[in-house]
N, CA, C and O atoms as a CHARMM CRD file, in Angstrom:
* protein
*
  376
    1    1 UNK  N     -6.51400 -26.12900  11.77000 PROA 1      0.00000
    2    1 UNK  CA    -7.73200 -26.01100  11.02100 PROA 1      0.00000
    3    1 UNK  C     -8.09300 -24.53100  10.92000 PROA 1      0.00000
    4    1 UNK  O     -8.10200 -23.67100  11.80100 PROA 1      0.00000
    5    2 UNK  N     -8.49200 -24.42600   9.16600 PROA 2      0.00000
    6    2 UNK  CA    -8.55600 -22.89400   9.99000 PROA 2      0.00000
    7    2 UNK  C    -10.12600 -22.16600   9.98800 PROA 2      0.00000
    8    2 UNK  O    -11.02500 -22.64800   9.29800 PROA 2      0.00000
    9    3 UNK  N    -10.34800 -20.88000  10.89500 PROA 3      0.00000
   10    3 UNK  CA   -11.38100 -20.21800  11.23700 PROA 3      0.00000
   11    3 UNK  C    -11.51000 -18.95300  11.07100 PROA 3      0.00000
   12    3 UNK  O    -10.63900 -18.08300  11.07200 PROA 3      0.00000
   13    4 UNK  N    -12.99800 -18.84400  10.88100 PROA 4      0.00000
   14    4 UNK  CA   -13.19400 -17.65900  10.51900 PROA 4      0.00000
   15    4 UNK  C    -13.70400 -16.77500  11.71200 PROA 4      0.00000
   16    4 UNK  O    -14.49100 -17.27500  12.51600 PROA 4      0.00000
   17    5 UNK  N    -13.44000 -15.96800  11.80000 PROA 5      0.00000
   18    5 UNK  CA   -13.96000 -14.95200  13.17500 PROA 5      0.00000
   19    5 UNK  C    -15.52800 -14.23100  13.59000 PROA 5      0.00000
   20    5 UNK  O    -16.18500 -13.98100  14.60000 PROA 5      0.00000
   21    6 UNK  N    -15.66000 -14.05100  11.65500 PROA 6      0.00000
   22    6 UNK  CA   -16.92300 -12.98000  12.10300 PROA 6      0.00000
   23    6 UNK  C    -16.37200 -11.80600  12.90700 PROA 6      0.00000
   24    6 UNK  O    -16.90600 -11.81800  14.01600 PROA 6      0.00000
   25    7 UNK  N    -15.67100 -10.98600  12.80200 PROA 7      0.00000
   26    7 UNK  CA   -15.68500  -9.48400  13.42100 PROA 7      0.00000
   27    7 UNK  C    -15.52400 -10.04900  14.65700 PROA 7      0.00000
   28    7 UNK  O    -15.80600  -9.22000  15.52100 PROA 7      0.00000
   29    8 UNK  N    -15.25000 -10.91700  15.03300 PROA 8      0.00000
   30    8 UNK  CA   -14.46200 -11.10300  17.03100 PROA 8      0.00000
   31    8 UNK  C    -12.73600 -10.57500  17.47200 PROA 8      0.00000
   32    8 UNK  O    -12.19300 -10.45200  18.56900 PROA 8      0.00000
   33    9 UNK  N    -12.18900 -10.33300  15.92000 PROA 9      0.00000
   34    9 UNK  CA   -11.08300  -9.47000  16.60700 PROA 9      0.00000
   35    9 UNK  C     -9.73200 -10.76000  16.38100 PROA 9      0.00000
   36    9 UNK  O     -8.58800 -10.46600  16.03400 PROA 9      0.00000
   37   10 UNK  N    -10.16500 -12.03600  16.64100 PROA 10     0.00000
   38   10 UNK  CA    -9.01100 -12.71400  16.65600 PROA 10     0.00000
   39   10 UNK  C     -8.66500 -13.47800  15.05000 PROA 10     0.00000
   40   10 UNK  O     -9.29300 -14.10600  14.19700 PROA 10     0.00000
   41   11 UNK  N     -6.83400 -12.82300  15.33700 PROA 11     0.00000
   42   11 UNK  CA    -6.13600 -12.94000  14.39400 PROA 11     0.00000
   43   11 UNK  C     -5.39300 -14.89400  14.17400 PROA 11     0.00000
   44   11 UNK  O     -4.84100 -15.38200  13.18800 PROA 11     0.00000
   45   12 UNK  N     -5.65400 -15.42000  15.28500 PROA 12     0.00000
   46   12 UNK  CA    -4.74100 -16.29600  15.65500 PROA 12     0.00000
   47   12 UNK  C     -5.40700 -17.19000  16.90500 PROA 12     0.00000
   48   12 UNK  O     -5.91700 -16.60600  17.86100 PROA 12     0.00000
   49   13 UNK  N     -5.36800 -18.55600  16.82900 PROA 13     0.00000
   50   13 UNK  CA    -6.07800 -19.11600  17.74800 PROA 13     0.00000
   51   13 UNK  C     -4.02400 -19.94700  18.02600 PROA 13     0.00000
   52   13 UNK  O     -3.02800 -20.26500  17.37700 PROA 13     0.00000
   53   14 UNK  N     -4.52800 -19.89500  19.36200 PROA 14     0.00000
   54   14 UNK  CA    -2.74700 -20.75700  19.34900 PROA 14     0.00000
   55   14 UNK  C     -3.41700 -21.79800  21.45500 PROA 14     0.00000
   56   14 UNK  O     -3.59000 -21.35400  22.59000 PROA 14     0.00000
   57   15 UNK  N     -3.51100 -22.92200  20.94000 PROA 15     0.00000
   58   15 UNK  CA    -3.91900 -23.89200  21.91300 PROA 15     0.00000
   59   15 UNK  C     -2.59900 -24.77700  22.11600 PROA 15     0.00000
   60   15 UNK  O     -1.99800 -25.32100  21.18900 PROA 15     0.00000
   61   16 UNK  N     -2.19800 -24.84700  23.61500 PROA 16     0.00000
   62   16 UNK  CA    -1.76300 -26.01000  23.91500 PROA 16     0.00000
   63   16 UNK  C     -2.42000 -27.18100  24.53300 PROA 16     0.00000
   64   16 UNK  O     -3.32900 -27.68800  23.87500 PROA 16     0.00000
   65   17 UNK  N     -2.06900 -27.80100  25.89500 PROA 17     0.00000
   66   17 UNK  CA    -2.74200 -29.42400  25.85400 PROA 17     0.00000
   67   17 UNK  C     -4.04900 -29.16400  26.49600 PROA 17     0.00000
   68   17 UNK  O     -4.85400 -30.09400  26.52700 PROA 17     0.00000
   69   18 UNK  N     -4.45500 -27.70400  27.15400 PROA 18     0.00000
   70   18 UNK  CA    -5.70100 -27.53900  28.26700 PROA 18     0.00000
   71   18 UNK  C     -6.03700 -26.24200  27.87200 PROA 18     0.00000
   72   18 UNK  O     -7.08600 -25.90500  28.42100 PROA 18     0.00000
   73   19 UNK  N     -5.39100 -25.03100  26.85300 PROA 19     0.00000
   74   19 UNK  CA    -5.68800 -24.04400  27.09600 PROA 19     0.00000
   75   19 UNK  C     -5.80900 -23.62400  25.59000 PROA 19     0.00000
   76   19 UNK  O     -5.01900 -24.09000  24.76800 PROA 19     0.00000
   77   20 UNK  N     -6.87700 -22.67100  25.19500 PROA 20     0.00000
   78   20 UNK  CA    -6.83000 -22.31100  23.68600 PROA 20     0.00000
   79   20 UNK  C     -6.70700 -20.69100  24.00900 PROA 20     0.00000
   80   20 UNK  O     -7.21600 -20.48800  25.11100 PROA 20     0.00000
   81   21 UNK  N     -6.18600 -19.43600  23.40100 PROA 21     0.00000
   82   21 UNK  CA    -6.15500 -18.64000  23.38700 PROA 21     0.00000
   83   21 UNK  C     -6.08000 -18.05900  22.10900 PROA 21     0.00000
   84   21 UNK  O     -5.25100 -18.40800  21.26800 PROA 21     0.00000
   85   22 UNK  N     -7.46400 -16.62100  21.83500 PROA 22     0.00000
   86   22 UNK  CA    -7.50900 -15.60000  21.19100 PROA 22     0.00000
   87   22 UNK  C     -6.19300 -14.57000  21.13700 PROA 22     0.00000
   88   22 UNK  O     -5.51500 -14.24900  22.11300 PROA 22     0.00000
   89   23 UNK  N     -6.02500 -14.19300  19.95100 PROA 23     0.00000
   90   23 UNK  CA    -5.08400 -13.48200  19.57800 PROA 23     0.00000
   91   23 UNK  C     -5.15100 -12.22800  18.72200 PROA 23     0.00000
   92   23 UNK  O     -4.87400 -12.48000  17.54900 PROA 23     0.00000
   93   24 UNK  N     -5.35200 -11.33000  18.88800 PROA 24     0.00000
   94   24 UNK  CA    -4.93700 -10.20700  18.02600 PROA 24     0.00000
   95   24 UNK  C     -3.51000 -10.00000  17.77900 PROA 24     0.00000
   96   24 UNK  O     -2.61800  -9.93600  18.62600 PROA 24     0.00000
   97   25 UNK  N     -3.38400  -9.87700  16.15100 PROA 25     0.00000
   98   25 UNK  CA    -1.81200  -9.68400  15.39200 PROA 25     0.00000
   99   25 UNK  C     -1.66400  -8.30200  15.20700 PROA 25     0.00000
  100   25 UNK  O     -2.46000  -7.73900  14.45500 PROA 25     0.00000
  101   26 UNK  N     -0.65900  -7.56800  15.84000 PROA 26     0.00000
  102   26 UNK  CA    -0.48100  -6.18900  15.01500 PROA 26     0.00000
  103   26 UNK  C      0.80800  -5.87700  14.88800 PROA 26     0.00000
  104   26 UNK  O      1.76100  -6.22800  15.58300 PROA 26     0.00000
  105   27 UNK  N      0.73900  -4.74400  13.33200 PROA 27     0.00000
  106   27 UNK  CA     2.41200  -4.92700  12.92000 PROA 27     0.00000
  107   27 UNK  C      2.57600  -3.20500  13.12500 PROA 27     0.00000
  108   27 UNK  O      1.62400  -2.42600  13.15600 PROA 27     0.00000
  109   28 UNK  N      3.73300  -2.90600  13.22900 PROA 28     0.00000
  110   28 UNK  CA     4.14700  -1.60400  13.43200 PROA 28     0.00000
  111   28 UNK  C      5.47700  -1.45400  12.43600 PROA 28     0.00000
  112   28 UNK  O      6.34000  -2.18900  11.95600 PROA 28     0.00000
  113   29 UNK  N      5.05900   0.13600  12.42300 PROA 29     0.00000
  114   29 UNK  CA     6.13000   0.46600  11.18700 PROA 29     0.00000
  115   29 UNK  C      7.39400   1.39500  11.62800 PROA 29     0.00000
  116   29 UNK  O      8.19600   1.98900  10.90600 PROA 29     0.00000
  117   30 UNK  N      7.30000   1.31700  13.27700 PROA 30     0.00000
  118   30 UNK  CA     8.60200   1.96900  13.70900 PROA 30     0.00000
  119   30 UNK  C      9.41200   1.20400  14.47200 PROA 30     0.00000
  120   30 UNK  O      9.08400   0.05700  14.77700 PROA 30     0.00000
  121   31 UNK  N     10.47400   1.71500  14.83500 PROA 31     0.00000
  122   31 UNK  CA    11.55700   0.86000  16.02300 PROA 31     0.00000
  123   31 UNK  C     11.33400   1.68300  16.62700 PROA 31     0.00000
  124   31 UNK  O     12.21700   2.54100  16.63700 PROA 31     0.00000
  125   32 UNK  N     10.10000   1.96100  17.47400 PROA 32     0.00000
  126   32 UNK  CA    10.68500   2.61200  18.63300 PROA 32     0.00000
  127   32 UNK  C      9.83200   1.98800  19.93700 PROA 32     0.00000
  128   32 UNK  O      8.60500   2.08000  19.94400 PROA 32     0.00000
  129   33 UNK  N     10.58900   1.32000  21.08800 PROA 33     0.00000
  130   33 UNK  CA     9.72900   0.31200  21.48600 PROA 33     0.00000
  131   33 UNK  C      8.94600   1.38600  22.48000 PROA 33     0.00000
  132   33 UNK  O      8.03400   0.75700  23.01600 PROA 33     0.00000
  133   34 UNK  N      8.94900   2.68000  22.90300 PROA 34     0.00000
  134   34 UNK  CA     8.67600   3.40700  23.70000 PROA 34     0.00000
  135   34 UNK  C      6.98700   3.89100  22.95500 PROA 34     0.00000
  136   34 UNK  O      6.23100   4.56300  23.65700 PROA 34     0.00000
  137   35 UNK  N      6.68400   3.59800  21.95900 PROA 35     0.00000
  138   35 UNK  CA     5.67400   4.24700  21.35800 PROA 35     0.00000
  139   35 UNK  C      4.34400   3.93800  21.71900 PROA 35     0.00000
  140   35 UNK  O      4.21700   2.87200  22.32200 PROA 35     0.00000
  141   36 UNK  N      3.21400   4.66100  21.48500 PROA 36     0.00000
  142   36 UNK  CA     2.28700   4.76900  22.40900 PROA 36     0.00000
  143   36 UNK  C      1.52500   3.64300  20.88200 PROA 36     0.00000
  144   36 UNK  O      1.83500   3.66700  19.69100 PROA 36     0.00000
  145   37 UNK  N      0.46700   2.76900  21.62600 PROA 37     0.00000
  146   37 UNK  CA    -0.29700   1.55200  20.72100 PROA 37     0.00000
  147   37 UNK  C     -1.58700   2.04400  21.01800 PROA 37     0.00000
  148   37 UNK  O     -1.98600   2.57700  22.05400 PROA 37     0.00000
  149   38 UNK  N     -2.31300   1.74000  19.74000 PROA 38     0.00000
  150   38 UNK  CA    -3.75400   1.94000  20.10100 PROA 38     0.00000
  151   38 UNK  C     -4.57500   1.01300  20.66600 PROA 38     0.00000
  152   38 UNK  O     -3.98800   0.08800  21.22900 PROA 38     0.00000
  153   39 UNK  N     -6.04700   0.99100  20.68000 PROA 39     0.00000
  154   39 UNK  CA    -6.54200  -0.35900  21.19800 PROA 39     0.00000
  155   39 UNK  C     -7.36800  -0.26600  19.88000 PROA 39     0.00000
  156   39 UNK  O     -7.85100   0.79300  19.48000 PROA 39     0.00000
  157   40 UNK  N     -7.47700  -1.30800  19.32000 PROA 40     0.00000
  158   40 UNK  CA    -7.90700  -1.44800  17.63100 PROA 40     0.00000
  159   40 UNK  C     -8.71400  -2.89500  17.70700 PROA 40     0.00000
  160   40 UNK  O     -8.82700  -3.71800  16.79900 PROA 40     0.00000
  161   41 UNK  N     -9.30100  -2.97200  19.21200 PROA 41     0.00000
  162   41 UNK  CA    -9.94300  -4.16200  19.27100 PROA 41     0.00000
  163   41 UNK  C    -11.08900  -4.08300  20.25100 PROA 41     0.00000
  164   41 UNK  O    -11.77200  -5.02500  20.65400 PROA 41     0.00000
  165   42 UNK  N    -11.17700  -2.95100  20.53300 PROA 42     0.00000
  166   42 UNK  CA   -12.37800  -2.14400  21.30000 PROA 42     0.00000
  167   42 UNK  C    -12.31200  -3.25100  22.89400 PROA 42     0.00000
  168   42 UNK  O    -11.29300  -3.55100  23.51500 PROA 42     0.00000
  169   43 UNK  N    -13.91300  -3.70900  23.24600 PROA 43     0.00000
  170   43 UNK  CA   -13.74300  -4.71400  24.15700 PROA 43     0.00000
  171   43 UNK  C    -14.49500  -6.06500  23.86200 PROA 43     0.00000
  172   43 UNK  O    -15.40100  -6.71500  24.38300 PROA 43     0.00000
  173   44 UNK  N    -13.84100  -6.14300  22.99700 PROA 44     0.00000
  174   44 UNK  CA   -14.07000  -7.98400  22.02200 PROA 44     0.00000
  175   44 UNK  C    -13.30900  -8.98700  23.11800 PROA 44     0.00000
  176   44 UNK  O    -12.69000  -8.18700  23.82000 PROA 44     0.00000
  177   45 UNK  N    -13.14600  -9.79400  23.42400 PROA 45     0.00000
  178   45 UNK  CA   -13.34800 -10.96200  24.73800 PROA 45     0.00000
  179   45 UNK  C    -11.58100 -11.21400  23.86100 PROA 45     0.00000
  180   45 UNK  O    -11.26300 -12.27700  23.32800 PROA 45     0.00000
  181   46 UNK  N    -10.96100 -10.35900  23.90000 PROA 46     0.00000
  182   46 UNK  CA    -9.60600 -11.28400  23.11600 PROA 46     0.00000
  183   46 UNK  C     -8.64200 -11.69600  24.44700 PROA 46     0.00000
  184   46 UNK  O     -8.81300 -11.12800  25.52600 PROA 46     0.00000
  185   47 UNK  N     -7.40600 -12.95200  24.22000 PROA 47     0.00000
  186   47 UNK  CA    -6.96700 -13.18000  25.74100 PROA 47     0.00000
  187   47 UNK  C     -5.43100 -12.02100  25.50000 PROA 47     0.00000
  188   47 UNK  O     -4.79300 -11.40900  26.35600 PROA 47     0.00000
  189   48 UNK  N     -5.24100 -12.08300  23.95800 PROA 48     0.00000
  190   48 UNK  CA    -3.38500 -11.12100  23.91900 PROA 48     0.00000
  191   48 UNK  C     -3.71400 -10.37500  22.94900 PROA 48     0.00000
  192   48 UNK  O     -4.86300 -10.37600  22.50600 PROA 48     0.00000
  193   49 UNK  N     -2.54300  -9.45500  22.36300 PROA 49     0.00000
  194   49 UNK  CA    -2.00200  -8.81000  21.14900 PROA 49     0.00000
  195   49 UNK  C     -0.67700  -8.87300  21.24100 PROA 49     0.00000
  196   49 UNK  O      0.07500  -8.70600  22.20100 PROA 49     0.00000
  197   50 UNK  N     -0.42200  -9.22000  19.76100 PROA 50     0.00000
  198   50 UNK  CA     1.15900  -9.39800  19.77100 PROA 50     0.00000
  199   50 UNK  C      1.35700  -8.40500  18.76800 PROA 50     0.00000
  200   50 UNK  O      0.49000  -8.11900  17.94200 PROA 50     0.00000
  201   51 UNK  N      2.77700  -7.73500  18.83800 PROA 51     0.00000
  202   51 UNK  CA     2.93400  -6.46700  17.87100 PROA 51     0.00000
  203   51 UNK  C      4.06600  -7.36500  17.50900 PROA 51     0.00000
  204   51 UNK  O      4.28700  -8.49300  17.94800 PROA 51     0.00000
  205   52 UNK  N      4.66900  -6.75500  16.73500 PROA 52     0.00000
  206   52 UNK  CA     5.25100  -6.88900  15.56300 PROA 52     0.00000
  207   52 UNK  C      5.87600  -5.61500  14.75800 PROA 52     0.00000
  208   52 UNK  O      5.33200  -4.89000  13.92500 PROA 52     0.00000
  209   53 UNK  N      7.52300  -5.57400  15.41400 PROA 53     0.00000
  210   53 UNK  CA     8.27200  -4.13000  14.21400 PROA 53     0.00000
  211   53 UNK  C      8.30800  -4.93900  13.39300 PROA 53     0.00000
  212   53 UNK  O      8.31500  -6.16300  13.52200 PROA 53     0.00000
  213   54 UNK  N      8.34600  -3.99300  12.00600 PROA 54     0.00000
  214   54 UNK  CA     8.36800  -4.18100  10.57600 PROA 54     0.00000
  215   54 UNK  C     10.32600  -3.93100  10.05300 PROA 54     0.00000
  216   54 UNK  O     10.98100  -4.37600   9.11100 PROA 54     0.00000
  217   55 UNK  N     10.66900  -3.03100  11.20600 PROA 55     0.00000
  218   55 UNK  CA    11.83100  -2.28300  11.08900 PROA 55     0.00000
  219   55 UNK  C     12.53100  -3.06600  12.58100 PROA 55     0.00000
  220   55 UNK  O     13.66300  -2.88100  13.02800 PROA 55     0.00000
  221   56 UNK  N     12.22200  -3.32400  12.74000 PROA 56     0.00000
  222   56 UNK  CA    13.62000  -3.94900  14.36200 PROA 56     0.00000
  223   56 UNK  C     13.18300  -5.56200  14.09300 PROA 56     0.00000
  224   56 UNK  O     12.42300  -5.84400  13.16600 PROA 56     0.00000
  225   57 UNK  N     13.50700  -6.16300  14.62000 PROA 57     0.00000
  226   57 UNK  CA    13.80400  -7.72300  14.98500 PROA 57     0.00000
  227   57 UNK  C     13.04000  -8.30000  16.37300 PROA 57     0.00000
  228   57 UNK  O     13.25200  -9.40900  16.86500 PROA 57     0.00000
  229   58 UNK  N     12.07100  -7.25700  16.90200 PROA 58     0.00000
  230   58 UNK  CA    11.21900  -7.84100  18.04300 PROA 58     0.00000
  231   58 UNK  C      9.72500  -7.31200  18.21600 PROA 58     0.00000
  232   58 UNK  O      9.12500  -6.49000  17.52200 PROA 58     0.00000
  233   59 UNK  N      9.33100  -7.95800  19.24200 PROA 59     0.00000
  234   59 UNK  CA     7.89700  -8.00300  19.44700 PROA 59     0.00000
  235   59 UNK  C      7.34100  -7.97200  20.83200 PROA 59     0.00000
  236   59 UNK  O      8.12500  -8.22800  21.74600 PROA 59     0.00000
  237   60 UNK  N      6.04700  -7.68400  21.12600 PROA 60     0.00000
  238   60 UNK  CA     5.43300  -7.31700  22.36300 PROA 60     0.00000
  239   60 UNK  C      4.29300  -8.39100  22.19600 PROA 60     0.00000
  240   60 UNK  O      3.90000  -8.82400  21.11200 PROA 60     0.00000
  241   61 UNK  N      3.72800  -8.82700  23.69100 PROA 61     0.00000
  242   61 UNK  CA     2.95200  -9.35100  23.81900 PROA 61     0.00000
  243   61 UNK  C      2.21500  -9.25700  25.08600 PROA 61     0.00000
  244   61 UNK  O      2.60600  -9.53000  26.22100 PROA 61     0.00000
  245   62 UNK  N      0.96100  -8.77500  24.64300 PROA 62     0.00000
  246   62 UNK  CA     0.46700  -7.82100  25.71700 PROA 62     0.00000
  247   62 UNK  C     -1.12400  -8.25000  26.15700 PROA 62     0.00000
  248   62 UNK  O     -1.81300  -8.94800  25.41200 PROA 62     0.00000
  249   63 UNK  N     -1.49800  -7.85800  27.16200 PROA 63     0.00000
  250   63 UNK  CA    -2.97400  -8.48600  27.23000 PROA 63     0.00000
  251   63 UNK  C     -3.85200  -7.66400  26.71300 PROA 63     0.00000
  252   63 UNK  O     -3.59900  -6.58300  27.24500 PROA 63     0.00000
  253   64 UNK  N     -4.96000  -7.49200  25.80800 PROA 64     0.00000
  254   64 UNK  CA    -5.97300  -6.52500  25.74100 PROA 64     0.00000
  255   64 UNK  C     -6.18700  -5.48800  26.73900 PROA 64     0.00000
  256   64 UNK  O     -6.90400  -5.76500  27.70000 PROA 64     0.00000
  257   65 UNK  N     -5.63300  -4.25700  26.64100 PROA 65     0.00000
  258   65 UNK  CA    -5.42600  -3.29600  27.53300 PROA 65     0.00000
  259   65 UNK  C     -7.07500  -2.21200  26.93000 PROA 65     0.00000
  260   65 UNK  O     -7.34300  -1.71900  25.83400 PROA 65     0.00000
  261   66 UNK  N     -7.75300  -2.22100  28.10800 PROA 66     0.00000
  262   66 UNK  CA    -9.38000  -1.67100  27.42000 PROA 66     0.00000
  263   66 UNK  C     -8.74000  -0.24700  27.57200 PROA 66     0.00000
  264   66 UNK  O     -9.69200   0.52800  27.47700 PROA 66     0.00000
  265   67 UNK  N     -7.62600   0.45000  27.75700 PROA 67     0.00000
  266   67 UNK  CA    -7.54500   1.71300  27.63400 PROA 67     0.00000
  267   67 UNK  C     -7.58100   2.51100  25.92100 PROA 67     0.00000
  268   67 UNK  O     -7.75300   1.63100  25.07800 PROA 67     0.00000
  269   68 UNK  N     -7.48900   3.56900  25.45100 PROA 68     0.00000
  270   68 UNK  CA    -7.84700   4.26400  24.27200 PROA 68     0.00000
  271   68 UNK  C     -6.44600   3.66700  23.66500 PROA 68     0.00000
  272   68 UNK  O     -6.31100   2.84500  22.75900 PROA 68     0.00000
  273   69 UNK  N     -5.45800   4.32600  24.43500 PROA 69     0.00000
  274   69 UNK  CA    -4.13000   3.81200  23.47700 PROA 69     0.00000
  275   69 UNK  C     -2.67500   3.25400  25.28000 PROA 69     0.00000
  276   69 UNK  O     -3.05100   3.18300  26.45000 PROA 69     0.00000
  277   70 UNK  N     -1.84800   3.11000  25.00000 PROA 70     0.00000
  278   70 UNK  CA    -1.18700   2.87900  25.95600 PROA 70     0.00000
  279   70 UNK  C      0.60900   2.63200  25.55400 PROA 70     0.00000
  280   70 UNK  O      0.84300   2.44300  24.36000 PROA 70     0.00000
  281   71 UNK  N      1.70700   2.63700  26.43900 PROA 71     0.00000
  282   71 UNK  CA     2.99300   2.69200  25.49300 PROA 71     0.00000
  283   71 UNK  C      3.35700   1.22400  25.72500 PROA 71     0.00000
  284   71 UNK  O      3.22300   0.58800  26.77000 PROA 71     0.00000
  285   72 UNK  N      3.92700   0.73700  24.34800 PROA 72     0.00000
  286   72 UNK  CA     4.25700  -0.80000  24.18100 PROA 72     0.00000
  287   72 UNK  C      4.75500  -1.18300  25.30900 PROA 72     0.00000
  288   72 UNK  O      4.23800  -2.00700  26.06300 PROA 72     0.00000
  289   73 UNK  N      6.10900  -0.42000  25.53500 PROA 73     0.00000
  290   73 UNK  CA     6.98900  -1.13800  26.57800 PROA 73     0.00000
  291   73 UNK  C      6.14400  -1.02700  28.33400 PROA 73     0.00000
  292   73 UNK  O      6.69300  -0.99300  29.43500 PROA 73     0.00000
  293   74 UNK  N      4.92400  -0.99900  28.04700 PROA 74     0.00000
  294   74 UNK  CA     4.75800  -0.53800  29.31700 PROA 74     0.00000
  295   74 UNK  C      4.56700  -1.92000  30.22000 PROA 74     0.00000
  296   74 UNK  O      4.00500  -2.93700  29.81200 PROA 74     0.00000
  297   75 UNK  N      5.15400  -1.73900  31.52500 PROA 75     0.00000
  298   75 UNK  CA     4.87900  -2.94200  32.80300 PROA 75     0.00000
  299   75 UNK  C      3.83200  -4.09100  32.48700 PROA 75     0.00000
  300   75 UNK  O      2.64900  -3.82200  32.27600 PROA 75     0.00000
  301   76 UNK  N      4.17900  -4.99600  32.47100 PROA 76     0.00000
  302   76 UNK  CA     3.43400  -6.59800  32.29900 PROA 76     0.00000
  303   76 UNK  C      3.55100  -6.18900  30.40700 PROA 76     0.00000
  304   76 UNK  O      2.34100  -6.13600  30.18700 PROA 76     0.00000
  305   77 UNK  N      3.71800  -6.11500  30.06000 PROA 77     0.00000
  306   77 UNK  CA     3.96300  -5.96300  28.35700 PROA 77     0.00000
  307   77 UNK  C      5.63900  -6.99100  28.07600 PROA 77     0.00000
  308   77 UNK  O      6.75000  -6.49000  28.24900 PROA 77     0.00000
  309   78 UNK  N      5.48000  -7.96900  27.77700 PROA 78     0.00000
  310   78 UNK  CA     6.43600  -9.26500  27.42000 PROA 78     0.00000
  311   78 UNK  C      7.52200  -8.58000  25.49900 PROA 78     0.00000
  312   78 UNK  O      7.47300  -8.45500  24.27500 PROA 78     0.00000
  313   79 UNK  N      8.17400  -8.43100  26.54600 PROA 79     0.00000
  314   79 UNK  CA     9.32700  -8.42000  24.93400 PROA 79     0.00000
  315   79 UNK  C      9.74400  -9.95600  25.04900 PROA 79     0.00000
  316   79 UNK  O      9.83300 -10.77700  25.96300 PROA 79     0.00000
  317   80 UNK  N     10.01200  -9.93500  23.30700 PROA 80     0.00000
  318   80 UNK  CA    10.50000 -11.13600  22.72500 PROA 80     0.00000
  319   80 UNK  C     11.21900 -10.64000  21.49500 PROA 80     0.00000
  320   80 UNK  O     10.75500  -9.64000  20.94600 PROA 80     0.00000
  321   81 UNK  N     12.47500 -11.31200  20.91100 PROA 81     0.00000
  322   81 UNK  CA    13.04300 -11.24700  19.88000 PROA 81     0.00000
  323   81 UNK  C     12.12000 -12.14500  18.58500 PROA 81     0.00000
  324   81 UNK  O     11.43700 -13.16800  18.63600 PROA 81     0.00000
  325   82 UNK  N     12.45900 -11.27000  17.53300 PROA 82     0.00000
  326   82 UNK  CA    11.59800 -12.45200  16.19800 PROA 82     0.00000
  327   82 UNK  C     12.50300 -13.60900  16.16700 PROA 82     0.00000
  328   82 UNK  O     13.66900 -13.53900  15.77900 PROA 82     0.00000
  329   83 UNK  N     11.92100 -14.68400  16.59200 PROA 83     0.00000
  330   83 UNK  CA    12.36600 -15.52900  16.60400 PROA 83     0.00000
  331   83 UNK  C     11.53800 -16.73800  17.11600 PROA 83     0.00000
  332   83 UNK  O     11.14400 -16.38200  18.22700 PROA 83     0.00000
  333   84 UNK  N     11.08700 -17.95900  16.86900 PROA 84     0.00000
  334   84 UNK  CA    10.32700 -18.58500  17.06500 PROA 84     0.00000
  335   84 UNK  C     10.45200 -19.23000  18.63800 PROA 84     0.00000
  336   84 UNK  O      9.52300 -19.22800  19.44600 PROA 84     0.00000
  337   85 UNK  N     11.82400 -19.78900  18.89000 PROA 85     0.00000
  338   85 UNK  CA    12.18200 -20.38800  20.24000 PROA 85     0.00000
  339   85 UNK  C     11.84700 -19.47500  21.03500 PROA 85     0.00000
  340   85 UNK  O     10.89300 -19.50500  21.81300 PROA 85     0.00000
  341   86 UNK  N     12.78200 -18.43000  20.84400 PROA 86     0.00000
  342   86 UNK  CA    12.09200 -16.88100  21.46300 PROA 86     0.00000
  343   86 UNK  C     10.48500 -16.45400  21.81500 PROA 86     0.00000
  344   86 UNK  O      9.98400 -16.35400  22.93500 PROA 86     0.00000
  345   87 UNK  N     10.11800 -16.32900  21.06000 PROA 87     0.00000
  346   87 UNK  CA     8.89300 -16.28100  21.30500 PROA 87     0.00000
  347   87 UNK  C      7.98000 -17.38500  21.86000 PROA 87     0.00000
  348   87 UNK  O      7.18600 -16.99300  22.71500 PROA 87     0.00000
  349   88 UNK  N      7.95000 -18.30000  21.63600 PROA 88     0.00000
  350   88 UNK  CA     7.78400 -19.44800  22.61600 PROA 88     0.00000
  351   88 UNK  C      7.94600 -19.33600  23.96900 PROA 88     0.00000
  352   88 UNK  O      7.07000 -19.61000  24.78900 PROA 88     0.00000
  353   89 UNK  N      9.50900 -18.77100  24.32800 PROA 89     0.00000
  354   89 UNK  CA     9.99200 -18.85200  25.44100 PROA 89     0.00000
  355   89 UNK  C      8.70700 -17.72800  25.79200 PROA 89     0.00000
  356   89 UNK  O      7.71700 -18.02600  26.46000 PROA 89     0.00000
  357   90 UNK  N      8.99800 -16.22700  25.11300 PROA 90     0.00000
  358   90 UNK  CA     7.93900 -15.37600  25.79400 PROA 90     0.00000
  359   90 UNK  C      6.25400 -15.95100  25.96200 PROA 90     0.00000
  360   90 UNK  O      5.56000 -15.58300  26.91000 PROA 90     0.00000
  361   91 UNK  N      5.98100 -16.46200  25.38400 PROA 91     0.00000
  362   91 UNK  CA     4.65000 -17.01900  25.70800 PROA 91     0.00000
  363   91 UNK  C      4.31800 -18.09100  26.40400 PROA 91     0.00000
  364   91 UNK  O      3.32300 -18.80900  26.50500 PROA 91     0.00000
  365   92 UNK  N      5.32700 -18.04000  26.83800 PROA 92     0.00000
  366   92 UNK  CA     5.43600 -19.57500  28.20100 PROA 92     0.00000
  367   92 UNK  C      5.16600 -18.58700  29.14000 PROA 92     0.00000
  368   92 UNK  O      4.14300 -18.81000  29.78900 PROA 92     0.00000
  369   93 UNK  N      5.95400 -17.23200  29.50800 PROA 93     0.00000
  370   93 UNK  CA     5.60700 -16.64900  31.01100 PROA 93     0.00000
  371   93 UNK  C      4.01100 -16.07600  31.21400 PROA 93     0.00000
  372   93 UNK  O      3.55000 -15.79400  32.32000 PROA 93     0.00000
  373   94 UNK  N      3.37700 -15.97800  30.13700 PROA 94     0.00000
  374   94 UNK  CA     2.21700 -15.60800  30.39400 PROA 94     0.00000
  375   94 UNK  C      1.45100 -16.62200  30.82700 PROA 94     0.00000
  376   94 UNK  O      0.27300 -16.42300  31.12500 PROA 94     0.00000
């Protein structure tokens, strides 16, 4: 069903059988997984952000980090290949 936000930041509501979770979507226009991300969601109550290369074949999935900016690949930051099973799989360990 779908929803509207009102300026709360979330891109994506994704619920399984007990748990609903906020989502911020963001896409990036480099391959470089070392690159520093901004926080483009200030401190809005979101539970992830998932990035998204435009140019490579994978993705990050990360918790709302309240710092200014921070680097993708950094510790507790979940790589996943584009790929749906894939990504699944990554959003099972969180």
């Amino acid at each position: 069903m779908p929803l509207v936000d009102h300026g709360s930041k979330t891109d994506l509501l994704i619920a399984d059988d007990s748990n609903t979770y906020r989502i911020q979507v963001k896409a990036l226009a480099l391959n470089d997984e070392s690159q520093t991300v901004q926080n483009q969601w200030g401190d809005v109550n979101i539970d992830y952000v998932i990035f998204f290369s435009h140019t490579g074949n994978w993705g990050y999935i990360t918790p709302p980090f309240r710092e200014k900016s921070k680097k993708l690949n950094a510790d507790g930051h979940i790589r996943f290949h584009q790929h749906e099973k894939n990504f699944a799989k990554a959003f099972q360990r969180i």
